[in-house]
Biotite code that builds the C-alpha atoms (Angstrom):
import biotite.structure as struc

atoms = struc.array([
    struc.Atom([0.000, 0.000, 0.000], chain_id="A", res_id=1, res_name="UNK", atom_name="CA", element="C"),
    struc.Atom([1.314, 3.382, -0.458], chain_id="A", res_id=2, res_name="UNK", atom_name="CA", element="C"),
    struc.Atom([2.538, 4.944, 2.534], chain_id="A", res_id=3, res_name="UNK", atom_name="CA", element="C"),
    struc.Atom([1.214, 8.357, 1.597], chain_id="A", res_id=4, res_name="UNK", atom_name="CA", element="C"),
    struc.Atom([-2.396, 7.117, 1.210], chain_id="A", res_id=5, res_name="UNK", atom_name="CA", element="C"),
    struc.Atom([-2.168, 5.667, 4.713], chain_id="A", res_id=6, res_name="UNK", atom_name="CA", element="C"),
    struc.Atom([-1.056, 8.766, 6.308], chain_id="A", res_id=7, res_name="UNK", atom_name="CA", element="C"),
    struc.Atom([-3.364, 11.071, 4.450], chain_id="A", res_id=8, res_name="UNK", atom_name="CA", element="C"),
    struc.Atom([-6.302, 8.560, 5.515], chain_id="A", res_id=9, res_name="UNK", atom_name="CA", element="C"),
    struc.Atom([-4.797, 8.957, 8.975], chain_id="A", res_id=10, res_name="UNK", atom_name="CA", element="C"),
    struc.Atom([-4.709, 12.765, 8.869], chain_id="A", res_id=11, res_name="UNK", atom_name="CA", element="C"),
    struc.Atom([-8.486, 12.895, 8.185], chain_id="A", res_id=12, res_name="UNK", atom_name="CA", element="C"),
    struc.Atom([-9.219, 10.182, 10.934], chain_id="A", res_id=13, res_name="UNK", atom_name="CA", element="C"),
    struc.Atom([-7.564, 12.525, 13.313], chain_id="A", res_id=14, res_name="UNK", atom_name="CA", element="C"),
    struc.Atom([-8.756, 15.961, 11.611], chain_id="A", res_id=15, res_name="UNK", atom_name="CA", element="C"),
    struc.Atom([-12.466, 14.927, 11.658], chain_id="A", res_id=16, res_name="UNK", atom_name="CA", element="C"),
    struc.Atom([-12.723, 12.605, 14.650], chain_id="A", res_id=17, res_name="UNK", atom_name="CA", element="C"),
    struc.Atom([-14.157, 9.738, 12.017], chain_id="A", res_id=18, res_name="UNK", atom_name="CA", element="C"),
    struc.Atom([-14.305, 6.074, 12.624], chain_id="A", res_id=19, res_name="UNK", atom_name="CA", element="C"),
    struc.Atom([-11.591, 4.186, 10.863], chain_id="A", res_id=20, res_name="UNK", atom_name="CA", element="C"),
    struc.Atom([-13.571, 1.765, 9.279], chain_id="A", res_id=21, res_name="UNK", atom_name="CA", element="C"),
    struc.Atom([-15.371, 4.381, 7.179], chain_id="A", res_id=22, res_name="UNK", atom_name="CA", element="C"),
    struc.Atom([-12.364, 5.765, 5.513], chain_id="A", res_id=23, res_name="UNK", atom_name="CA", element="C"),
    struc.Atom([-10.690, 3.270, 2.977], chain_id="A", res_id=24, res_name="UNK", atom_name="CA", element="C"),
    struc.Atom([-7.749, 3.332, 0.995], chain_id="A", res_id=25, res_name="UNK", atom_name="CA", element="C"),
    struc.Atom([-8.996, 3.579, -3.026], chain_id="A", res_id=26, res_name="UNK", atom_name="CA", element="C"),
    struc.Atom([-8.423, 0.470, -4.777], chain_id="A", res_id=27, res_name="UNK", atom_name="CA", element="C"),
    struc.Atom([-7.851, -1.994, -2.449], chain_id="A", res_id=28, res_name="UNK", atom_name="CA", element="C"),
    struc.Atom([-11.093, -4.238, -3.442], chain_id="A", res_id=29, res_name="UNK", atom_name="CA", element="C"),
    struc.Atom([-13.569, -2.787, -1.334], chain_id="A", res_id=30, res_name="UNK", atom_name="CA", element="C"),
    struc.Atom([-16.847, -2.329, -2.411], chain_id="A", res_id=31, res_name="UNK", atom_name="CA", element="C"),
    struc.Atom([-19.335, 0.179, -1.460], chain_id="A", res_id=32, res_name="UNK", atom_name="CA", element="C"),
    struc.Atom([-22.801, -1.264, -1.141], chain_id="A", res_id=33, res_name="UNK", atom_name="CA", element="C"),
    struc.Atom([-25.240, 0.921, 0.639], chain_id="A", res_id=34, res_name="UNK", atom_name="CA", element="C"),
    struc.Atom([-24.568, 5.004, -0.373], chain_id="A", res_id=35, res_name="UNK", atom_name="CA", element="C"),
    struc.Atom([-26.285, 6.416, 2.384], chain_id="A", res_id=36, res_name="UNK", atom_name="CA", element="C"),
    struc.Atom([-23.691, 5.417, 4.803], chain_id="A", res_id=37, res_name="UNK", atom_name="CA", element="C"),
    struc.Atom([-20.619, 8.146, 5.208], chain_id="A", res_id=38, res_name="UNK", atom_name="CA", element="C"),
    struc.Atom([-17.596, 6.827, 3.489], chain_id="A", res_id=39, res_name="UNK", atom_name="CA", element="C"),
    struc.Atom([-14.157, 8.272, 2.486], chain_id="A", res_id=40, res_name="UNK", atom_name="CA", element="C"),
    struc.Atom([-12.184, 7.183, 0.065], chain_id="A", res_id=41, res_name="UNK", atom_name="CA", element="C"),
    struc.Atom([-8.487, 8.437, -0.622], chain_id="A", res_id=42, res_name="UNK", atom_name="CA", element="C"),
    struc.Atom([-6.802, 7.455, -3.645], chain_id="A", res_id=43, res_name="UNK", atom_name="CA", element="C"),
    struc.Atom([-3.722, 9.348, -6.205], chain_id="A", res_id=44, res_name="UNK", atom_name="CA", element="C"),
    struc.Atom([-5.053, 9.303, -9.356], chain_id="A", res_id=45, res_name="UNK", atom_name="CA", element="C"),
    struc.Atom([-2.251, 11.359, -10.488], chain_id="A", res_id=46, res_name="UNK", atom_name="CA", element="C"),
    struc.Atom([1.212, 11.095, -11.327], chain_id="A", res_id=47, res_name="UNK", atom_name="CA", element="C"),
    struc.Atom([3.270, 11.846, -8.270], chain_id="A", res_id=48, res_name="UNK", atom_name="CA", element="C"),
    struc.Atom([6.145, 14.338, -8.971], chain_id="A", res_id=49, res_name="UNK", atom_name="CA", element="C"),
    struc.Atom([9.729, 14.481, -6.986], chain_id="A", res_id=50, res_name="UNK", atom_name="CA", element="C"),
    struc.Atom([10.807, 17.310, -5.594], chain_id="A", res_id=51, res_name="UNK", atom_name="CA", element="C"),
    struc.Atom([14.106, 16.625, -3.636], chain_id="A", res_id=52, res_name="UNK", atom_name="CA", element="C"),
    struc.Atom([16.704, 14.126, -2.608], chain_id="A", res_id=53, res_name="UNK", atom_name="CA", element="C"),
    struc.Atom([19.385, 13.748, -0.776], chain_id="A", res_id=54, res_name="UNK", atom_name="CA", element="C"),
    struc.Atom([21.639, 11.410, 1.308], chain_id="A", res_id=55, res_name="UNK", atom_name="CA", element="C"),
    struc.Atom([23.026, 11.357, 4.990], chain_id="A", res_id=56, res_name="UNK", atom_name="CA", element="C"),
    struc.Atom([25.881, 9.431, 6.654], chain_id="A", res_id=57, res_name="UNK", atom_name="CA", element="C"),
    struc.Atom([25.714, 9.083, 10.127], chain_id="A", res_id=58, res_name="UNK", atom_name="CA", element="C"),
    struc.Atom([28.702, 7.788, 11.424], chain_id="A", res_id=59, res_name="UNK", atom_name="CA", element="C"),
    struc.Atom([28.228, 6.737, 14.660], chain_id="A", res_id=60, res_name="UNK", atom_name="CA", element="C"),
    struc.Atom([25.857, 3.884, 13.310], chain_id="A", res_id=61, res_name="UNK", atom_name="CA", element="C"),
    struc.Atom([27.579, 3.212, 10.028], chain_id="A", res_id=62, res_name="UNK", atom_name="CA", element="C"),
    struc.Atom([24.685, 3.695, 7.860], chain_id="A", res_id=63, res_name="UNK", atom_name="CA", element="C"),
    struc.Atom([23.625, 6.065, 4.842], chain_id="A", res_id=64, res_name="UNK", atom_name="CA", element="C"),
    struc.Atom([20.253, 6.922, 4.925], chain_id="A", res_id=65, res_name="UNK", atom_name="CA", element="C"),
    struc.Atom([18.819, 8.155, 1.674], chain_id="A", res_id=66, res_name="UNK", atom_name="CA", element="C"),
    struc.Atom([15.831, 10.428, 0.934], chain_id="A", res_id=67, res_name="UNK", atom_name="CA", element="C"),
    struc.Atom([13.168, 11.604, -1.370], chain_id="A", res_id=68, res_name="UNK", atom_name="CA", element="C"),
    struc.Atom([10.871, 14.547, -1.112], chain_id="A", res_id=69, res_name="UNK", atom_name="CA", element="C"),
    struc.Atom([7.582, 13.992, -3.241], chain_id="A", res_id=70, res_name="UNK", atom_name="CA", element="C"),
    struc.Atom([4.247, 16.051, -4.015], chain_id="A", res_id=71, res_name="UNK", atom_name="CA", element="C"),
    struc.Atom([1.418, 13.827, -5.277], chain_id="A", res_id=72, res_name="UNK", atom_name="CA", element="C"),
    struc.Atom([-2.375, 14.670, -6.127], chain_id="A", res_id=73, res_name="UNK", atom_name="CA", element="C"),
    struc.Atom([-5.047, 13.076, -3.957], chain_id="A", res_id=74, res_name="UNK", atom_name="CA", element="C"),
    struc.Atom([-8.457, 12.456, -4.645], chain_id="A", res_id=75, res_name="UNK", atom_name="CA", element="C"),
    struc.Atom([-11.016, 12.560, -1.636], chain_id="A", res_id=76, res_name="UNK", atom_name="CA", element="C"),
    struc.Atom([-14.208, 10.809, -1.940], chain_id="A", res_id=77, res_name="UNK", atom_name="CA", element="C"),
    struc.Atom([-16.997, 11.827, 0.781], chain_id="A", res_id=78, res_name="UNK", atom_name="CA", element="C"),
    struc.Atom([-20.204, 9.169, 0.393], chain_id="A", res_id=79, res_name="UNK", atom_name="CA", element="C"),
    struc.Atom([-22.827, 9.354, 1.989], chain_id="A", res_id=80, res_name="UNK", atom_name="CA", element="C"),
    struc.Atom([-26.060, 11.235, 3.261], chain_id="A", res_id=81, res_name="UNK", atom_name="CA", element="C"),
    struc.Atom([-23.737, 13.869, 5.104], chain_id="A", res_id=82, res_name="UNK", atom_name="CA", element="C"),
    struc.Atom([-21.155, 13.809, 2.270], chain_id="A", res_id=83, res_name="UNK", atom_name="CA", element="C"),
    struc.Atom([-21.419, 17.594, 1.725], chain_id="A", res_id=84, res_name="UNK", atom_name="CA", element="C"),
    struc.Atom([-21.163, 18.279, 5.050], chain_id="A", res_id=85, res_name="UNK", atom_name="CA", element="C"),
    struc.Atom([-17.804, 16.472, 5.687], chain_id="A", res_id=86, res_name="UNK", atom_name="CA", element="C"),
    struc.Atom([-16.674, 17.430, 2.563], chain_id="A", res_id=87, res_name="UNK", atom_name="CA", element="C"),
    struc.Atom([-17.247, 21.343, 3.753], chain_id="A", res_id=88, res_name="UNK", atom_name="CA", element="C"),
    struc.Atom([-16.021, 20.992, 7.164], chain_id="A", res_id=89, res_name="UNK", atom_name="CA", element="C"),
    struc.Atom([-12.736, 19.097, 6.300], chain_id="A", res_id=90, res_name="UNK", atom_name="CA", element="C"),
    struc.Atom([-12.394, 21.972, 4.121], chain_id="A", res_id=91, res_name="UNK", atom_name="CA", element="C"),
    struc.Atom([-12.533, 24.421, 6.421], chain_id="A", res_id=92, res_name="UNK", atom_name="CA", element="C"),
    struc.Atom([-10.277, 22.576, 9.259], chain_id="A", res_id=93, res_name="UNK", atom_name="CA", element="C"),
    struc.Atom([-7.340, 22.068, 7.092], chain_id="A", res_id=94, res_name="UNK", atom_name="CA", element="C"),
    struc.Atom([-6.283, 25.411, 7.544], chain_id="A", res_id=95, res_name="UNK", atom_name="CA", element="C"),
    struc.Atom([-6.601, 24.958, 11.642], chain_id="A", res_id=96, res_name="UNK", atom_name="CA", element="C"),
    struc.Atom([-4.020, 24.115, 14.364], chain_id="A", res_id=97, res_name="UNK", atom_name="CA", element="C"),
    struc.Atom([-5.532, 20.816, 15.035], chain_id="A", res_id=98, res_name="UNK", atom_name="CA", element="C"),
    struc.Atom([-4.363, 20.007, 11.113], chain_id="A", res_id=99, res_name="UNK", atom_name="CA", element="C"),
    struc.Atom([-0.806, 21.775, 11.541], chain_id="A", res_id=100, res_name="UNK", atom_name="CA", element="C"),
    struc.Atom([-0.703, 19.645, 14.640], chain_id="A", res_id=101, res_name="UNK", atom_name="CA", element="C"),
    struc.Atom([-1.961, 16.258, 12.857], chain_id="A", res_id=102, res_name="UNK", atom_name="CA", element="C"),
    struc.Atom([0.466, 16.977, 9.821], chain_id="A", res_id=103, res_name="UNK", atom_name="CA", element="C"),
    struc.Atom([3.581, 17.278, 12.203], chain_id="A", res_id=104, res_name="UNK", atom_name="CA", element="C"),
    struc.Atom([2.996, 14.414, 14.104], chain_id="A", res_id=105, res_name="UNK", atom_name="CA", element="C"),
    struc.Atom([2.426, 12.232, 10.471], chain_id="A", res_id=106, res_name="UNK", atom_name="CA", element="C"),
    struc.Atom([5.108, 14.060, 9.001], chain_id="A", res_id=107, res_name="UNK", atom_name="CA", element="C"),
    struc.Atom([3.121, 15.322, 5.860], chain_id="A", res_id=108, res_name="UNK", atom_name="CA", element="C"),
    struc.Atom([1.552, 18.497, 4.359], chain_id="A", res_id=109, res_name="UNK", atom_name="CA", element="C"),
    struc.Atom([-1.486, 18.915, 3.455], chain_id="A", res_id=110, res_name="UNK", atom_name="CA", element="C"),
    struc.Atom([-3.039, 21.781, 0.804], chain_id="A", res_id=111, res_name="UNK", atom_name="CA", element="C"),
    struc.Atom([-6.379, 23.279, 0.532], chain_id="A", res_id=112, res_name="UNK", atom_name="CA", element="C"),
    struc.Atom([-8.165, 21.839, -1.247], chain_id="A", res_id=113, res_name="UNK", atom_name="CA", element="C"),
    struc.Atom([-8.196, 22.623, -4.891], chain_id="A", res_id=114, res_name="UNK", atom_name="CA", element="C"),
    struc.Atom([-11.798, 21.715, -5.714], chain_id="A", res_id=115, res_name="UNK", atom_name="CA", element="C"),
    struc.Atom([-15.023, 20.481, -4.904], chain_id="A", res_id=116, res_name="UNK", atom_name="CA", element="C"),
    struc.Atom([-16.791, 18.509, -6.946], chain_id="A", res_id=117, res_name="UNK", atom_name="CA", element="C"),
    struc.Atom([-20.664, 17.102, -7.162], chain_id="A", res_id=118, res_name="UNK", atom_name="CA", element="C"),
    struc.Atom([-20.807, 13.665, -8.194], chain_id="A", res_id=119, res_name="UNK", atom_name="CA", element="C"),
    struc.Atom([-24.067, 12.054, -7.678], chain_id="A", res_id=120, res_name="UNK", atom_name="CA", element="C"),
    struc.Atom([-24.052, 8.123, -8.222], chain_id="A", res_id=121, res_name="UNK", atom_name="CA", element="C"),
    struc.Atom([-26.715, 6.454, -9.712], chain_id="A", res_id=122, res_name="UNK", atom_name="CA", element="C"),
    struc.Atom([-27.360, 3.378, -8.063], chain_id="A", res_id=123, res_name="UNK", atom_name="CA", element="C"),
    struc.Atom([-30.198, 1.365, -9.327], chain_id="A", res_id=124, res_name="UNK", atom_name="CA", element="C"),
    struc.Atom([-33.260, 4.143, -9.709], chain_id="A", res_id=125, res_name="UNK", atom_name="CA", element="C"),
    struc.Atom([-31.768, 6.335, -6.715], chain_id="A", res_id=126, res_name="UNK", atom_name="CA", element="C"),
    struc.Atom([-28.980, 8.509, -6.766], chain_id="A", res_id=127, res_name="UNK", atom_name="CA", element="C"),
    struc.Atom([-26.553, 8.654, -3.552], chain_id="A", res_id=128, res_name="UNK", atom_name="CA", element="C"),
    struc.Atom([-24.557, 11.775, -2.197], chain_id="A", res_id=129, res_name="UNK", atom_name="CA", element="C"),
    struc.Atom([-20.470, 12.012, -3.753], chain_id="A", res_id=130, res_name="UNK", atom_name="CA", element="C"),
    struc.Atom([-18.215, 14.760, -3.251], chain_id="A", res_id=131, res_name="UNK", atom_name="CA", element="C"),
    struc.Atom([-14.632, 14.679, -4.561], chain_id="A", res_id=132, res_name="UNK", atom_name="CA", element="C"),
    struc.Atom([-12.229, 16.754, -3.452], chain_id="A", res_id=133, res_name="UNK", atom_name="CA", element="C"),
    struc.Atom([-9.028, 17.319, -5.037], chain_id="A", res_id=134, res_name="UNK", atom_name="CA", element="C"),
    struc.Atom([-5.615, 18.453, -3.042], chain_id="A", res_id=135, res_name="UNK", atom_name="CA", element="C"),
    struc.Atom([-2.074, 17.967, -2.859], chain_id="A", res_id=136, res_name="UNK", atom_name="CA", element="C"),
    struc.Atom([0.184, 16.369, 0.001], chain_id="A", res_id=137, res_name="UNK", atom_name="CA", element="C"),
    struc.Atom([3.953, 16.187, 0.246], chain_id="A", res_id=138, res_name="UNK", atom_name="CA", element="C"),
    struc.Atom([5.903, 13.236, 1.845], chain_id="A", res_id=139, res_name="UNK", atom_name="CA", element="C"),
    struc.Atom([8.682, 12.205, 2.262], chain_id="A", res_id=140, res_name="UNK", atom_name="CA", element="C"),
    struc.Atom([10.341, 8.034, 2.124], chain_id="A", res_id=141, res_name="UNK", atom_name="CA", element="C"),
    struc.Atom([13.608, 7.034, 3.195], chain_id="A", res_id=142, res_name="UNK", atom_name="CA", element="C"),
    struc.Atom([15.825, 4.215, 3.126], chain_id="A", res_id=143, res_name="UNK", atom_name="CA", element="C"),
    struc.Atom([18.820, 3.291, 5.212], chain_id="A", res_id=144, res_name="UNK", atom_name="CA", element="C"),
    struc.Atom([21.668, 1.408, 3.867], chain_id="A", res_id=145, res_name="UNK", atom_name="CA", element="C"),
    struc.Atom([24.757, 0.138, 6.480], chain_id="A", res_id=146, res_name="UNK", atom_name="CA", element="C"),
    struc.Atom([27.795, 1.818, 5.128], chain_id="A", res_id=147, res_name="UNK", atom_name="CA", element="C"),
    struc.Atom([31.614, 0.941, 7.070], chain_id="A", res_id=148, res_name="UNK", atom_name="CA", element="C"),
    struc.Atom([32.661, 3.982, 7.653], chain_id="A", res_id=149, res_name="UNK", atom_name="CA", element="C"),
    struc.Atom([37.101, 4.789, 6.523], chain_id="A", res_id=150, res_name="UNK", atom_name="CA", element="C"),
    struc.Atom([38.664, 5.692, 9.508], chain_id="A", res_id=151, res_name="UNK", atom_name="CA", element="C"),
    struc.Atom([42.297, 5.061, 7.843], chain_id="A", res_id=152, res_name="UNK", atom_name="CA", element="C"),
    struc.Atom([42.594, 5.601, 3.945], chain_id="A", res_id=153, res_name="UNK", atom_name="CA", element="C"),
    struc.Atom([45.249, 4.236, 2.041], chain_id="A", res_id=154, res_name="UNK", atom_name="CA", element="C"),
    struc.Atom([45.856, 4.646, -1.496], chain_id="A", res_id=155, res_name="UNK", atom_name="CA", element="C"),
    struc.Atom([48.743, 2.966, -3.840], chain_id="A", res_id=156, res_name="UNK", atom_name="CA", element="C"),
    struc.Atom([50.212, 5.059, -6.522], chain_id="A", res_id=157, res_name="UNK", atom_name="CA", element="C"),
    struc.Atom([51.719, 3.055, -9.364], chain_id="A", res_id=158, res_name="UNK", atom_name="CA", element="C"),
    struc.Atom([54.827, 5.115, -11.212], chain_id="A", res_id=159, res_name="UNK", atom_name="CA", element="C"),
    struc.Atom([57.775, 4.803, -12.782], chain_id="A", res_id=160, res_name="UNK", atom_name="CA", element="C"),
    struc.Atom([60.112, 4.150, -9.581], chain_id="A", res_id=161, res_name="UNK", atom_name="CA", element="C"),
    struc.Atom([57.586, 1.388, -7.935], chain_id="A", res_id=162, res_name="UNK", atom_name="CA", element="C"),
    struc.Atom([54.947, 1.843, -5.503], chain_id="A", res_id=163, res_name="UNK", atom_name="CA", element="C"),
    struc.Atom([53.990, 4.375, -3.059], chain_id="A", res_id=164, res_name="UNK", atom_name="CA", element="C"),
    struc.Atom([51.870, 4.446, -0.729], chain_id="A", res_id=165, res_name="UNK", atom_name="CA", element="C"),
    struc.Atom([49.985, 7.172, 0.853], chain_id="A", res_id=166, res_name="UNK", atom_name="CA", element="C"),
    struc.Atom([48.017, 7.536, 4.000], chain_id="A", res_id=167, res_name="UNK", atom_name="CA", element="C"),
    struc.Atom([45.198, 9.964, 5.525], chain_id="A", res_id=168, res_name="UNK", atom_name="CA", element="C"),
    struc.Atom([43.756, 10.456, 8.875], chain_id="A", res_id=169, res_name="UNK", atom_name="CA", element="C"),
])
């Protein structure tokens, strides 16, 4: 599963107080049977773009740790018969301290949203509430690598005369 999918879902858990097992991760097989009952799905339907990267060595515990900084476009599906209203007041609380607070502690960002749109589903002969809201996040993955670190370098120099050899502190 993509990491960033699970931490966004996370972020609007926390931002909205809403029970887990209403918020699903988009294409993971579930299927949404009854229209009236207030699910969100997150999904990226959109070509994630890289921003940064970068290594560090931290020599104390012989490893390299290498990094990538990414912005990717999600998609945020409100069902439901109060899909409008979550839709609206996640809206309005990503711009609050409770979200700064959220996105610290997850270590992502979170846009405004970028639109709102009105998708009704017709399901049968009735139509059921769908809001999709569009956004950005940016995240970040790592992964560490052990590296020996060179406390003594030496290096042989082949020339004319023979061999020499040099060494560094």
């Amino acid at each position: 599963m993509n990491e960033s999918l699970r931490l966004t879902a996370m972020f609007i858990r926390d931002l909205l107080d809403y029970d887990e097992s209403l918020i699903r991760v988009g294409r993971q097989g579930s299927d949404i049977e009854y229209f009236t009952i207030d699910y969100i799905v997150v999904d990226i339907l959109g070509q994630a773009q890289r921003l940064a990267s970068g290594q560090t060595y931290n020599g104390e515990t012989e490893s390299m740790q290498y990094a990538q900084q990414w912005t990717a476009p999600i998609t945020v599906s409100f069902y439901g018969d109060s899909a409008w209203d979550n839709a609206n007041e996640f809206s309005l609380l990503i711009q609050s301290q409770k979200s700064l607070e959220a996105q610290e502690r997850l270590k992502i960002s979170v846009y405004q949203m970028g639109g709102l749109t009105d998708v009704k589903l017709l399901t049968g002969i009735q139509y059921g509430n769908r809001f999709d809201a569009s956004l950005n996040i940016q995240y970040s993955t790592f992964a560490n690598v052990d590296t020996k670190r060179i406390d003594t370098e030496r290096i042989e120099l082949l020339t004319e005369n023979g061999t020499e050899e040099y060494t560094s502190w």
